[in-house]
PDB file of N, CA, C and O in Angstrom:
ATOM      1  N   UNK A   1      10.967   8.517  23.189  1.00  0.00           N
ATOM      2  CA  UNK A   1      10.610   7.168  22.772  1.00  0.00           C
ATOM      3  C   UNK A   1      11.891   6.342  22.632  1.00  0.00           C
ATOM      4  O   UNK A   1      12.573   6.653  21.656  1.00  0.00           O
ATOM      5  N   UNK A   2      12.308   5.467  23.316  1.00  0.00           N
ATOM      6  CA  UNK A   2      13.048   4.756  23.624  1.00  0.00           C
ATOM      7  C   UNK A   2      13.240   3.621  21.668  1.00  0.00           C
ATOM      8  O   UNK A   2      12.364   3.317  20.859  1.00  0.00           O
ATOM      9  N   UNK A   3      14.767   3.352  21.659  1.00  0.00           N
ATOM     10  CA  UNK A   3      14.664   2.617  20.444  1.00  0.00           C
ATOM     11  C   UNK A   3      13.923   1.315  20.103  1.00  0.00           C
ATOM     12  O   UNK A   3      13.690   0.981  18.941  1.00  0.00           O
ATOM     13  N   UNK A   4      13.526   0.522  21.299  1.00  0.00           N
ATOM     14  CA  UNK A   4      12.803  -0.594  21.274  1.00  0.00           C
ATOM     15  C   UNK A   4      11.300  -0.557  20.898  1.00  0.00           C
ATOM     16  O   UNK A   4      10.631  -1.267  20.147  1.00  0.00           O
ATOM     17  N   UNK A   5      10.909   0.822  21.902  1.00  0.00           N
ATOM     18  CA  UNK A   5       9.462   1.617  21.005  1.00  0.00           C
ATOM     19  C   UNK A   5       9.480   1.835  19.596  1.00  0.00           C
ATOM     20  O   UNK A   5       8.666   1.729  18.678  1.00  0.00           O
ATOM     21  N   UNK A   6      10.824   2.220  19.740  1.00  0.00           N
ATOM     22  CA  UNK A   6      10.135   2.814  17.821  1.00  0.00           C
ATOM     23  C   UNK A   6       9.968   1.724  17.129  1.00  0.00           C
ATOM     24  O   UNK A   6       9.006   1.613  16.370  1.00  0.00           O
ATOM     25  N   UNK A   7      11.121   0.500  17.327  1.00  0.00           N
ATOM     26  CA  UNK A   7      10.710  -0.590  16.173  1.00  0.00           C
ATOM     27  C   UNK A   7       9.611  -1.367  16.234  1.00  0.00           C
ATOM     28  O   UNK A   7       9.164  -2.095  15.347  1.00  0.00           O
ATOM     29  N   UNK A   8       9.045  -1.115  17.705  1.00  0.00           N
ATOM     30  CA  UNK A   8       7.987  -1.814  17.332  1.00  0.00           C
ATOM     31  C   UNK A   8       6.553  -1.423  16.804  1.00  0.00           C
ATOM     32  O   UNK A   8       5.548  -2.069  16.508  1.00  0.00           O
ATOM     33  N   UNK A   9       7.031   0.452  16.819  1.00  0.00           N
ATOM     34  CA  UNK A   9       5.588   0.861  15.595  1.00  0.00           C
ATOM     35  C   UNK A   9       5.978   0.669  14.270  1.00  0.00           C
ATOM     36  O   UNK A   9       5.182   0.817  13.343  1.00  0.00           O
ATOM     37  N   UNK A  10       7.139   0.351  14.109  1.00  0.00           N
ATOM     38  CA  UNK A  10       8.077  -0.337  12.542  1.00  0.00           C
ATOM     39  C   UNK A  10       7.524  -1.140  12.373  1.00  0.00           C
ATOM     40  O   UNK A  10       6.901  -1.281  11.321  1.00  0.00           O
ATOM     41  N   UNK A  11       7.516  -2.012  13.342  1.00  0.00           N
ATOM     42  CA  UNK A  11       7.240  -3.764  12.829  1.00  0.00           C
ATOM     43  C   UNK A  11       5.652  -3.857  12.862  1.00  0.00           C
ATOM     44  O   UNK A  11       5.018  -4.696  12.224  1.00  0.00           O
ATOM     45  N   UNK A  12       4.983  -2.701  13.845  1.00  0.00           N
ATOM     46  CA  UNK A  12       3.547  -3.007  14.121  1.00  0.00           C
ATOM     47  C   UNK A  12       2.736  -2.322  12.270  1.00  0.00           C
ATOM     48  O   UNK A  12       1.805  -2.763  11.596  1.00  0.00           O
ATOM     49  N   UNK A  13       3.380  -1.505  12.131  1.00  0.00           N
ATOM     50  CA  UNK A  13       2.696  -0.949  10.575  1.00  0.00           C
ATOM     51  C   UNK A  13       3.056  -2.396   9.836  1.00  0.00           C
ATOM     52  O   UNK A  13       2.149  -2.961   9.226  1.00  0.00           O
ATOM     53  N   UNK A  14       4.572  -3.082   9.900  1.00  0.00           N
ATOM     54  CA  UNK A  14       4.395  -4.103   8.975  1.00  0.00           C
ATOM     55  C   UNK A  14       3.517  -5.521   9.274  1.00  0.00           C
ATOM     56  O   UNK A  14       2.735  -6.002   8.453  1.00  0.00           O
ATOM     57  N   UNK A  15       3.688  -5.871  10.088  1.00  0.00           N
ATOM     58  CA  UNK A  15       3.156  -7.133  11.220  1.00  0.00           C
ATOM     59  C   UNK A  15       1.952  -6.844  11.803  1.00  0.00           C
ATOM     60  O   UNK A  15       1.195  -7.696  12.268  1.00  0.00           O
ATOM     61  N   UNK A  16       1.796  -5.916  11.793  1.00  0.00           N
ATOM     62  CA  UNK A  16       0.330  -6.034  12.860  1.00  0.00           C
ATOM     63  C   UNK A  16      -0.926  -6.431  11.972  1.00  0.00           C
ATOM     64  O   UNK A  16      -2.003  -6.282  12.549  1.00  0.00           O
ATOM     65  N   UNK A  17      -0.977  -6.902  10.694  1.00  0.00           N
ATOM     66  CA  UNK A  17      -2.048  -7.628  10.395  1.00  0.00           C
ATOM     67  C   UNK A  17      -2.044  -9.253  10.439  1.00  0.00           C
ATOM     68  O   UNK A  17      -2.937  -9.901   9.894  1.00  0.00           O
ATOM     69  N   UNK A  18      -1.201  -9.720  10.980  1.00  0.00           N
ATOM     70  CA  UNK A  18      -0.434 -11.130  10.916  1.00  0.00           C
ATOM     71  C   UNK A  18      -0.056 -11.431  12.545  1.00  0.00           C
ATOM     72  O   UNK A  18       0.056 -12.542  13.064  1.00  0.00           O
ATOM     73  N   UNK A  19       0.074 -10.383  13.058  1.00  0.00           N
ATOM     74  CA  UNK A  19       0.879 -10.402  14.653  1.00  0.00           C
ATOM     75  C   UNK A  19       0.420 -10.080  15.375  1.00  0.00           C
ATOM     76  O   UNK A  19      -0.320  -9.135  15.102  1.00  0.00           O
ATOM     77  N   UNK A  20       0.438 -10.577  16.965  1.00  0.00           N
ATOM     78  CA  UNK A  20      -0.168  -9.492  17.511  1.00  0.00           C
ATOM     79  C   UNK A  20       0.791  -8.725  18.200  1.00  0.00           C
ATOM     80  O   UNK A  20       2.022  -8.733  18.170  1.00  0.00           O
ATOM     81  N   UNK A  21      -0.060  -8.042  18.846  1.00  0.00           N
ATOM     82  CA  UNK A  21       1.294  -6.697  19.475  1.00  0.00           C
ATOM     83  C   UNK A  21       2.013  -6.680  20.695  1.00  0.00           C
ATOM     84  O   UNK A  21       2.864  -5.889  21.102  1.00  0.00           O
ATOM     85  N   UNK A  22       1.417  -7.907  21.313  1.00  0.00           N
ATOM     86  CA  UNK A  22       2.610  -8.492  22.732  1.00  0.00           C
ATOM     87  C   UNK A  22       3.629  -9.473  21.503  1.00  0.00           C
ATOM     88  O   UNK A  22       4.755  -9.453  21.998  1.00  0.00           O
ATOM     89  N   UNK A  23       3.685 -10.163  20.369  1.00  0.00           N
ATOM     90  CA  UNK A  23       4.198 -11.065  19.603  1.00  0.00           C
ATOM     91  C   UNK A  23       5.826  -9.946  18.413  1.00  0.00           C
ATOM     92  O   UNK A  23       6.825 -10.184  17.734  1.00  0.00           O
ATOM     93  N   UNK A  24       5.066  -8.878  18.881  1.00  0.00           N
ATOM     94  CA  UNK A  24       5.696  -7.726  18.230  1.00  0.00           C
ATOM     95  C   UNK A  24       6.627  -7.112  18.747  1.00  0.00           C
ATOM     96  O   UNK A  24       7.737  -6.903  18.257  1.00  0.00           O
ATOM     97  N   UNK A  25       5.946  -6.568  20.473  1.00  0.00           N
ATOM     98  CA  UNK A  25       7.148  -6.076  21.408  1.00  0.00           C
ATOM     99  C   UNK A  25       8.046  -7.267  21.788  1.00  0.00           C
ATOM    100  O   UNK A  25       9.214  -7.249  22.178  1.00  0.00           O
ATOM    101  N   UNK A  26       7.205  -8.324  21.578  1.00  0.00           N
ATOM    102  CA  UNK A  26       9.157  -9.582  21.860  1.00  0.00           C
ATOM    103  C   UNK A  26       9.512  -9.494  21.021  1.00  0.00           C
ATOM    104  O   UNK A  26      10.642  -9.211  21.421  1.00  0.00           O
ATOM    105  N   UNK A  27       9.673  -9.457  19.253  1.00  0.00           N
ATOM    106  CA  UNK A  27      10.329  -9.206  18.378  1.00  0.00           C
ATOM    107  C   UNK A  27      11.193  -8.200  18.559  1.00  0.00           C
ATOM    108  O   UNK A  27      12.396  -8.333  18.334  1.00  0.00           O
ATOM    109  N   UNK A  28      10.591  -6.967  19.035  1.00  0.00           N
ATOM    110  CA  UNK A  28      11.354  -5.776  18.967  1.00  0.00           C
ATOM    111  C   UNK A  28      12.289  -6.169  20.156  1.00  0.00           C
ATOM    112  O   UNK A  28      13.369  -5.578  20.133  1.00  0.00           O
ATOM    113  N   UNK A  29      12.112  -6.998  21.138  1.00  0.00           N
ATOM    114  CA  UNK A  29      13.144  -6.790  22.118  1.00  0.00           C
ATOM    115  C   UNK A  29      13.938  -7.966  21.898  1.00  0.00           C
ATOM    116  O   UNK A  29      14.949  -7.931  22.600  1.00  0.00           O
ATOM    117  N   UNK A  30      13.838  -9.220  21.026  1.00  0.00           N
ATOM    118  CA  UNK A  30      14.666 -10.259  20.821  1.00  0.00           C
ATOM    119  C   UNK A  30      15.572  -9.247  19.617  1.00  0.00           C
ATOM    120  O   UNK A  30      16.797  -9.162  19.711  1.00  0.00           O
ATOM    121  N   UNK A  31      15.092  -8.793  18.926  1.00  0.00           N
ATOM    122  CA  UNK A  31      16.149  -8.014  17.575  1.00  0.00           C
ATOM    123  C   UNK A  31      17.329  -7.324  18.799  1.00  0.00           C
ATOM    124  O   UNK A  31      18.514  -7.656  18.792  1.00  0.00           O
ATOM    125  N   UNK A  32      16.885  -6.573  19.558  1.00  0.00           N
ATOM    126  CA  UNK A  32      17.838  -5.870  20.129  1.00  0.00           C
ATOM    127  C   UNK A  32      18.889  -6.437  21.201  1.00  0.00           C
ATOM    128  O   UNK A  32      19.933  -5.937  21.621  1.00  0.00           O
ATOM    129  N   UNK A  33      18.342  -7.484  21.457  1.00  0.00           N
ATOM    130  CA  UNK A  33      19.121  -8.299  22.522  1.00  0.00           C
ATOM    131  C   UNK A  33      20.122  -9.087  21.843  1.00  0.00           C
ATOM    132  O   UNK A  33      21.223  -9.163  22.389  1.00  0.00           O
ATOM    133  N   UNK A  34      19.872  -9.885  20.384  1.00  0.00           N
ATOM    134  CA  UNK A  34      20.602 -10.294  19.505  1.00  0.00           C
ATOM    135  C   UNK A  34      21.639  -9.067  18.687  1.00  0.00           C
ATOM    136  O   UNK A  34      22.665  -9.437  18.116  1.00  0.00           O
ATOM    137  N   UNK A  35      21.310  -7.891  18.710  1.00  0.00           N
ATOM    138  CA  UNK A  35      22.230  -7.002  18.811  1.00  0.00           C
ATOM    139  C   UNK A  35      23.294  -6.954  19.649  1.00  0.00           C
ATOM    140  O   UNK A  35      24.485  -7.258  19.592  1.00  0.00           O
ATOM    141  N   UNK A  36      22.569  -6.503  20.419  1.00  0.00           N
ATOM    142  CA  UNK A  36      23.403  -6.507  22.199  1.00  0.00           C
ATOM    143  C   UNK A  36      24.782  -7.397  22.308  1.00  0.00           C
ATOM    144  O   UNK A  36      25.966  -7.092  22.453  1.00  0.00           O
ATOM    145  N   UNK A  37      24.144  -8.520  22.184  1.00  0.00           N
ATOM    146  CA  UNK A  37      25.378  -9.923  23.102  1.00  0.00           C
ATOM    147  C   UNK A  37      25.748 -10.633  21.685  1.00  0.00           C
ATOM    148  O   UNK A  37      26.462 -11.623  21.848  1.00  0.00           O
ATOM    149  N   UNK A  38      25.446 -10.370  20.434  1.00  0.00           N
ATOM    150  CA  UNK A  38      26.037 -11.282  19.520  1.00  0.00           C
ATOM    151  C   UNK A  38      26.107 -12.612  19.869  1.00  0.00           C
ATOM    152  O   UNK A  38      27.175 -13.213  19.748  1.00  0.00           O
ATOM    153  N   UNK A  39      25.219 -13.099  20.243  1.00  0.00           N
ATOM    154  CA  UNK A  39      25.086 -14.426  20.457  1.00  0.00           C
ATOM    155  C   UNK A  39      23.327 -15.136  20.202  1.00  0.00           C
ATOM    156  O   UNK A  39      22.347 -14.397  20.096  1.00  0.00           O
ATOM    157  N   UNK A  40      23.286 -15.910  20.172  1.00  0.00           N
ATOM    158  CA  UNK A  40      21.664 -16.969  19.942  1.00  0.00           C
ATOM    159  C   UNK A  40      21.613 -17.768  21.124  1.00  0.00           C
ATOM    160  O   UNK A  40      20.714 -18.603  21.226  1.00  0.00           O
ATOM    161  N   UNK A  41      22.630 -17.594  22.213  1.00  0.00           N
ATOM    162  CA  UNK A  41      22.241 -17.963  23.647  1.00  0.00           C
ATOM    163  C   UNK A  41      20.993 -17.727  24.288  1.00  0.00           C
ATOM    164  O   UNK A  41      20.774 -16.524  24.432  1.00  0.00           O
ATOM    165  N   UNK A  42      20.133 -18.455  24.703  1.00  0.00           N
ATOM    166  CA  UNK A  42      18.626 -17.973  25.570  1.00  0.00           C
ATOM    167  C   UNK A  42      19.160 -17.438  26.808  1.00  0.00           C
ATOM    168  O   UNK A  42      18.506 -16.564  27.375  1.00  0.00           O
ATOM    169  N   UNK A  43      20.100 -17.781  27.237  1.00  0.00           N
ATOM    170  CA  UNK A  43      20.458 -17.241  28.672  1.00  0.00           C
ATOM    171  C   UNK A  43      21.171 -15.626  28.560  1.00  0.00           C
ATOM    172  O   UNK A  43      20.971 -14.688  29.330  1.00  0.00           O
ATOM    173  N   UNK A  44      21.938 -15.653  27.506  1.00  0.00           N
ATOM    174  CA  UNK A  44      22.694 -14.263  27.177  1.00  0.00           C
ATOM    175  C   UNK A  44      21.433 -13.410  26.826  1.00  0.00           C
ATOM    176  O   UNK A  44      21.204 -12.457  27.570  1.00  0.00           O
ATOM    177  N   UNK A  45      20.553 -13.653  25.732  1.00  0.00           N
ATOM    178  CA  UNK A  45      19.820 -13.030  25.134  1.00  0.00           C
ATOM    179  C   UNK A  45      18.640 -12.329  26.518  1.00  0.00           C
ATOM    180  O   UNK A  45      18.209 -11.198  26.741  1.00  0.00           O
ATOM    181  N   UNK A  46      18.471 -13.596  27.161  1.00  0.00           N
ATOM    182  CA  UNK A  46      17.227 -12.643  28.279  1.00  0.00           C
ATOM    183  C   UNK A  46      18.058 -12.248  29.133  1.00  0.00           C
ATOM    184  O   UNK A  46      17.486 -12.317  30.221  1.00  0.00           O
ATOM    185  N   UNK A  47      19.137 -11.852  29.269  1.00  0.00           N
ATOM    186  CA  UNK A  47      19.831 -10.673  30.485  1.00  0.00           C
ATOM    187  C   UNK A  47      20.016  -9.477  29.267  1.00  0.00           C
ATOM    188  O   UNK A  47      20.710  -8.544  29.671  1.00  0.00           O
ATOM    189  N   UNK A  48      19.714  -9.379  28.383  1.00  0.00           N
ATOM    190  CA  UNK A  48      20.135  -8.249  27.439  1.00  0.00           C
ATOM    191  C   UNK A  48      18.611  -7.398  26.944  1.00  0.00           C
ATOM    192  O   UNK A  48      18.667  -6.344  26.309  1.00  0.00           O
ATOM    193  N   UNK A  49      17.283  -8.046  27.349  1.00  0.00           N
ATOM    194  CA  UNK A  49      16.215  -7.583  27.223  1.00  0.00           C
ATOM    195  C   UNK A  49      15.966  -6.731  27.958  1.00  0.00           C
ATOM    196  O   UNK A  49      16.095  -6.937  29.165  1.00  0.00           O
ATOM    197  N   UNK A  50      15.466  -5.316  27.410  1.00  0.00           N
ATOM    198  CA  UNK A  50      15.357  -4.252  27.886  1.00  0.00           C
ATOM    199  C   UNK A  50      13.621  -4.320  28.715  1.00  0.00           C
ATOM    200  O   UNK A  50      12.561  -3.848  28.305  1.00  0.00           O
ATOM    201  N   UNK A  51      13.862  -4.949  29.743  1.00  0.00           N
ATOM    202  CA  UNK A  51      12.752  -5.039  30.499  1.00  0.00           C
ATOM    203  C   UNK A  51      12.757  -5.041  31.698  1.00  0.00           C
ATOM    204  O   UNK A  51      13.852  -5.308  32.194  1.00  0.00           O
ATOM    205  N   UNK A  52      11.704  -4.784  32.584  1.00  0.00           N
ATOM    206  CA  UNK A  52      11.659  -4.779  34.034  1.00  0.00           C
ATOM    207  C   UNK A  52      11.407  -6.537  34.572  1.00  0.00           C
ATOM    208  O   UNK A  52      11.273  -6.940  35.727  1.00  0.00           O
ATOM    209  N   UNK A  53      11.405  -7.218  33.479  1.00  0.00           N
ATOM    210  CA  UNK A  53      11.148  -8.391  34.211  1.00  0.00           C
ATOM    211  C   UNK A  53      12.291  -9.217  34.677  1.00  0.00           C
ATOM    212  O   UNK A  53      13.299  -8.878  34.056  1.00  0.00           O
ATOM    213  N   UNK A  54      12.493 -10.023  35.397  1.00  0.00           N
ATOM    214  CA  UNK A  54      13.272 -10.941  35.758  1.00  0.00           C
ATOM    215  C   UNK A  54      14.279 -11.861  34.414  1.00  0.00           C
ATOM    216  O   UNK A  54      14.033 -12.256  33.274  1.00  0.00           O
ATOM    217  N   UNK A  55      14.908 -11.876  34.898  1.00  0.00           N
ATOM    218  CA  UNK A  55      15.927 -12.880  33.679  1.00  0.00           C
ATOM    219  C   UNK A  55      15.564 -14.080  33.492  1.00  0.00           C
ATOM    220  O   UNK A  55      15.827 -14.436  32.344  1.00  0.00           O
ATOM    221  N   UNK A  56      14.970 -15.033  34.242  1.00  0.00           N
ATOM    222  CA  UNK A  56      14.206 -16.253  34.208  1.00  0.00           C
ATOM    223  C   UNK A  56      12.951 -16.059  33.554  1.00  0.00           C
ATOM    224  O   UNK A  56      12.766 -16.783  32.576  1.00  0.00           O
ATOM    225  N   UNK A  57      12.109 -15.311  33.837  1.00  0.00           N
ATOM    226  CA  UNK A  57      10.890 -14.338  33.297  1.00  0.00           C
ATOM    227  C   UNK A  57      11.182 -14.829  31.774  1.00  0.00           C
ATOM    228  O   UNK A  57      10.877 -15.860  31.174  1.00  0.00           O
ATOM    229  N   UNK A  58      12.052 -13.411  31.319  1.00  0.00           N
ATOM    230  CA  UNK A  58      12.761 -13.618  29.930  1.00  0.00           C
ATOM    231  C   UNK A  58      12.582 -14.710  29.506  1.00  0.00           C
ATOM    232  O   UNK A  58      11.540 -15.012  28.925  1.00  0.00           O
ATOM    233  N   UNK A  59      13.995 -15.902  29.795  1.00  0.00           N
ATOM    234  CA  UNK A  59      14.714 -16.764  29.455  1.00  0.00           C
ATOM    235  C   UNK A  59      12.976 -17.922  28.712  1.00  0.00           C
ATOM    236  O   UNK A  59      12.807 -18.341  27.567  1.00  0.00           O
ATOM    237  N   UNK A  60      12.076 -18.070  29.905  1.00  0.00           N
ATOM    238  CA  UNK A  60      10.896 -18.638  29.848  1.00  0.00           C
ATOM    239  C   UNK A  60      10.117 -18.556  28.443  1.00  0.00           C
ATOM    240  O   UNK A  60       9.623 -19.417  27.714  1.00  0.00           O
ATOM    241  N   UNK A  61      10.253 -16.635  28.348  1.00  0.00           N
ATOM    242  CA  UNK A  61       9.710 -16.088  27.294  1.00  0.00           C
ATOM    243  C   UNK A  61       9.804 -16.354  26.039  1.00  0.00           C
ATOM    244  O   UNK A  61       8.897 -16.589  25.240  1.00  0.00           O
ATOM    245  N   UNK A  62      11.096 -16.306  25.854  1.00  0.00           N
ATOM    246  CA  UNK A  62      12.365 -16.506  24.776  1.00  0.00           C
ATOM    247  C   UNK A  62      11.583 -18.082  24.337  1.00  0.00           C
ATOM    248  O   UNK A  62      11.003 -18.302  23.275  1.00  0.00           O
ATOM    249  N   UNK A  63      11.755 -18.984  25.401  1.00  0.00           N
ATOM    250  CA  UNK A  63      11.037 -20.564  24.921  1.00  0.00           C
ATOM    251  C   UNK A  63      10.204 -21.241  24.491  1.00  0.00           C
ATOM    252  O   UNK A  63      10.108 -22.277  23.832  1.00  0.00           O
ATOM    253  N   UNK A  64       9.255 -20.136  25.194  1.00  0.00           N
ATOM    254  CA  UNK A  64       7.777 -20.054  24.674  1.00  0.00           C
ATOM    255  C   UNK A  64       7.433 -19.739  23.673  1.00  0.00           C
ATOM    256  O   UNK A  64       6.372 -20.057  23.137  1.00  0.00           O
ATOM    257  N   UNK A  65       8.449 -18.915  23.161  1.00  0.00           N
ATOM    258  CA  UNK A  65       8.115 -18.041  21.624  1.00  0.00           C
ATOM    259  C   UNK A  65       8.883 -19.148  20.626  1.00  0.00           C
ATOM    260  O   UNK A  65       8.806 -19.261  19.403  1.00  0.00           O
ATOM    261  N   UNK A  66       9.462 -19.730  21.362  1.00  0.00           N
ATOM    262  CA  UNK A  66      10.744 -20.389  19.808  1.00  0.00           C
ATOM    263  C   UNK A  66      10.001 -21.694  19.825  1.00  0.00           C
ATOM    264  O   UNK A  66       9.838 -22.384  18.818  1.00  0.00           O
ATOM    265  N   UNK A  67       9.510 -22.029  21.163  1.00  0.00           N
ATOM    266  CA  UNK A  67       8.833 -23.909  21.023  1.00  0.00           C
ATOM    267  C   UNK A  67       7.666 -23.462  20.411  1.00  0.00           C
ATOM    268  O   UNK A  67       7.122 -24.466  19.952  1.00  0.00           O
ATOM    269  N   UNK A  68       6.918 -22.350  20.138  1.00  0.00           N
ATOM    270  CA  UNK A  68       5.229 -22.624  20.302  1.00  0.00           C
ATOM    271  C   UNK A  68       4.784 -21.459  19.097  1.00  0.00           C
ATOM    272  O   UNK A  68       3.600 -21.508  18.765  1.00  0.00           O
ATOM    273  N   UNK A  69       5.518 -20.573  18.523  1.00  0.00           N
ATOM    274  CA  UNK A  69       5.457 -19.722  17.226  1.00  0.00           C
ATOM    275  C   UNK A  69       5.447 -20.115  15.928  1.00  0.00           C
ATOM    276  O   UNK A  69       6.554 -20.287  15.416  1.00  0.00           O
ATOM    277  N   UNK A  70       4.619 -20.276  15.358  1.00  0.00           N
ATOM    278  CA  UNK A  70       5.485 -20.848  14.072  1.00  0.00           C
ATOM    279  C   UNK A  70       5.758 -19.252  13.315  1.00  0.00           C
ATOM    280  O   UNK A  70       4.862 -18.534  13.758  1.00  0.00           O
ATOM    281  N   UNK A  71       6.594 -18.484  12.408  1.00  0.00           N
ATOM    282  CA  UNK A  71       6.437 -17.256  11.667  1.00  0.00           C
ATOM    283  C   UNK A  71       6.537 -17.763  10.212  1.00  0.00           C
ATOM    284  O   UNK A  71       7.417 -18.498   9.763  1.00  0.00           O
ATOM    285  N   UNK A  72       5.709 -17.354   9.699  1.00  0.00           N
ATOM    286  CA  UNK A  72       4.812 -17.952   8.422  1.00  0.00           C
ATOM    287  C   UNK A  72       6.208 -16.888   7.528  1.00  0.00           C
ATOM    288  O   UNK A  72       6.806 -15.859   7.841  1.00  0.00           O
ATOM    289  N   UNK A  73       6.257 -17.985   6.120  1.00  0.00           N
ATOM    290  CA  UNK A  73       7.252 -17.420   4.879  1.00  0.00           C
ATOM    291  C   UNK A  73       7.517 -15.636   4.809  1.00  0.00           C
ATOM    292  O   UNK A  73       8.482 -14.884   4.945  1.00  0.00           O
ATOM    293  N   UNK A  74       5.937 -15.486   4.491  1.00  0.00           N
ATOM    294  CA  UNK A  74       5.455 -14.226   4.196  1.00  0.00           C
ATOM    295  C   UNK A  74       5.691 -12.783   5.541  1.00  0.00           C
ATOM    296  O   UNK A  74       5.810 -11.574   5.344  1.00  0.00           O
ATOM    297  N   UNK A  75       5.686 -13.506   6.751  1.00  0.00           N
ATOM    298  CA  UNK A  75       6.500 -12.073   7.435  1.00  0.00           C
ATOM    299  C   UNK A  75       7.902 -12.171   7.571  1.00  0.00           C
ATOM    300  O   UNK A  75       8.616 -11.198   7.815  1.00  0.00           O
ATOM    301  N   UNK A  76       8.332 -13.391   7.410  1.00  0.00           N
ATOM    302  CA  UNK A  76       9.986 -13.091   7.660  1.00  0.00           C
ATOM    303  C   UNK A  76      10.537 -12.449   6.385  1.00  0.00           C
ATOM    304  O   UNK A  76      11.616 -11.864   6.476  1.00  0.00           O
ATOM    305  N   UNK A  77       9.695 -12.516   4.806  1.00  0.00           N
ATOM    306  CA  UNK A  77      10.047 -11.830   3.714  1.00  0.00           C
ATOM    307  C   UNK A  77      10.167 -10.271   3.677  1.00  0.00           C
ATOM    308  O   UNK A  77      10.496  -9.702   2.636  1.00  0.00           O
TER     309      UNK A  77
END
């Protein structure tokens, strides 16, 4: 089980009554990418996502989640 798997049965025991679980595996793979490159770049961050998809793919992803998510008080606590 790869480390990106595990956090996201981490985050899915904590989040998964609030989240759903495609909203979960981008968490788990934005935490690790912000690991990765030490940076809050969208362009750095989706070449550092541990995925088979395209870097534009990503980058898209990354936008979609930050323009259109809101994360309520209570899960970022």
């Amino acid at each position: 089980m790869s480390k990106s798997n595990q956090l996201t049965h981490v985050l899915q025991l904590h989040l998964g009554k609030s989240m759903n679980l495609a909203r979960i595996r981008f968490l788990s793979l934005m935490i690790f990418a912000l690991y990765k490159v030490q940076s809050v770049s969208f362009e750095k961050l989706a070449t550092a996502f541990d995925s088979k998809a395209k870097r534009e793919s990503s980058l898209r992803r990354i936008q979609r989640f930050i323009s259109k998510y809101s994360l309520s008080g209570d899960v970022i606590a």
